[in-house]
N, C-alpha and C positions, 0 to 999 in steps of 0.2 A: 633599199633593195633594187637589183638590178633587175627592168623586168624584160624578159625573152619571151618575143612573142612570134607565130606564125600565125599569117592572116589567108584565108579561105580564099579560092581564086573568087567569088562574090562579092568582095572586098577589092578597092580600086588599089592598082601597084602606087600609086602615089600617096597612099596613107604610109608607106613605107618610108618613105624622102622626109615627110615631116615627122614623122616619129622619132627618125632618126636624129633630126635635126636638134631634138630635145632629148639624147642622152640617150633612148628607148632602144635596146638592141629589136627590131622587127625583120625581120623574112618575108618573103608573099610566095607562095605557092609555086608561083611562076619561075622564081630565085629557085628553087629546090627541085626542077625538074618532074614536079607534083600536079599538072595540069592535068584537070581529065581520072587521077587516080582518085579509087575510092575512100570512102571515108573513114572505113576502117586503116587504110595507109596512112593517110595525115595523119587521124590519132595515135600511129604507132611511130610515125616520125615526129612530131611533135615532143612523146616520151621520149624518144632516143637524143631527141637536143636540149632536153628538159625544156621545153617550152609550152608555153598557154597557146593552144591552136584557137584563135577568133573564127566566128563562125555567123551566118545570117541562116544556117539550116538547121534551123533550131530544133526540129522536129525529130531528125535522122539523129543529130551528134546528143540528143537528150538521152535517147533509145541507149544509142553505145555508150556514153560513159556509165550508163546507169548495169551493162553486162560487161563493165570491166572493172577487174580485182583492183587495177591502178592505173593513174595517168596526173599528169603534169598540171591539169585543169585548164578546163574549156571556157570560154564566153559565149555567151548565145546570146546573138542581137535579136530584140521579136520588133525590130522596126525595118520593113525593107524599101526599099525605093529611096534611098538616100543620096542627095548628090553626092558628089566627091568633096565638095568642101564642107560639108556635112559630117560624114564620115571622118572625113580630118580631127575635125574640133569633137565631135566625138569620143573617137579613140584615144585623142590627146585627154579626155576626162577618164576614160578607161585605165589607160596606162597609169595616172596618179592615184586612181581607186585604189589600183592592185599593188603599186608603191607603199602607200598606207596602210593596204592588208597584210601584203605579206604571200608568201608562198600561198597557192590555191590546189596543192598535191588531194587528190579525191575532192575536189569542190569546181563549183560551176559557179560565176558570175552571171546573173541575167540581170540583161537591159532592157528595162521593158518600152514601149512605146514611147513616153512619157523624159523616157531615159532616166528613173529611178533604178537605181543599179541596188542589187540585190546577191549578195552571197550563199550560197547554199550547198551546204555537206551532200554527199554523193555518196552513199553505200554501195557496194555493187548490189546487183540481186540474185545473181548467177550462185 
């Protein structure tokens, strides 16, 4: 599976370069003229590229995917303070998660602290 990801301006532009480095189609925020917009826009660009938007705001992007009918699925990192070559290897374990899974269309990945990665279906509630 090919996986399309857009990553949170919270996320370093440089997890992009090795993403990519590894086949991973990635975006950052920043690429997309998305700096500063809210979060309901990434969510809604992210669907419009079908992409999995990465996220460290784990709190806010929990809220909305859970009052949206549909989306592309989210990652919510609950570990923040991450160097960049942290994030790197990381993400680089993210990416082959979501390889192995498969489409995350209404589902949410969370990384917990620990970086036990966890799948989980999203109903809306709206």
């Amino acid at each position: 599976m090919l996986v399309k990801l857009l990553l949170d301006e919270n996320i370093s532009p440089a997890v992009v370069r090795a993403l990519a480095a590894d086949g991973v189609d990635a975006w950052h925020v920043r690429d997309r003229g998305l700096e500063g917009a809210a979060d309901h826009e990434l969510l809604d660009r992210a669907y419009a590229e079908d992409r999995i938007l990465v996220t460290l705001n784990v709190g806010d992007f929990e809220t909305l995917v859970r009052n949206r009918e549909l989306h592309a699925g989210v990652v919510l990192i609950e570990r923040a303070g991450l160097r960049r070559d942290e994030q790197i290897a990381l993400m680089k374990k993210v990416a082959a998660a979501i390889a192995e899974h498969g489409a995350l269309i209404n589902e949410v990945l969370r990384v917990a602290e620990d970086e036990t990665m966890i799948f989980e279906s999203v109903p809306a509630t709206a």
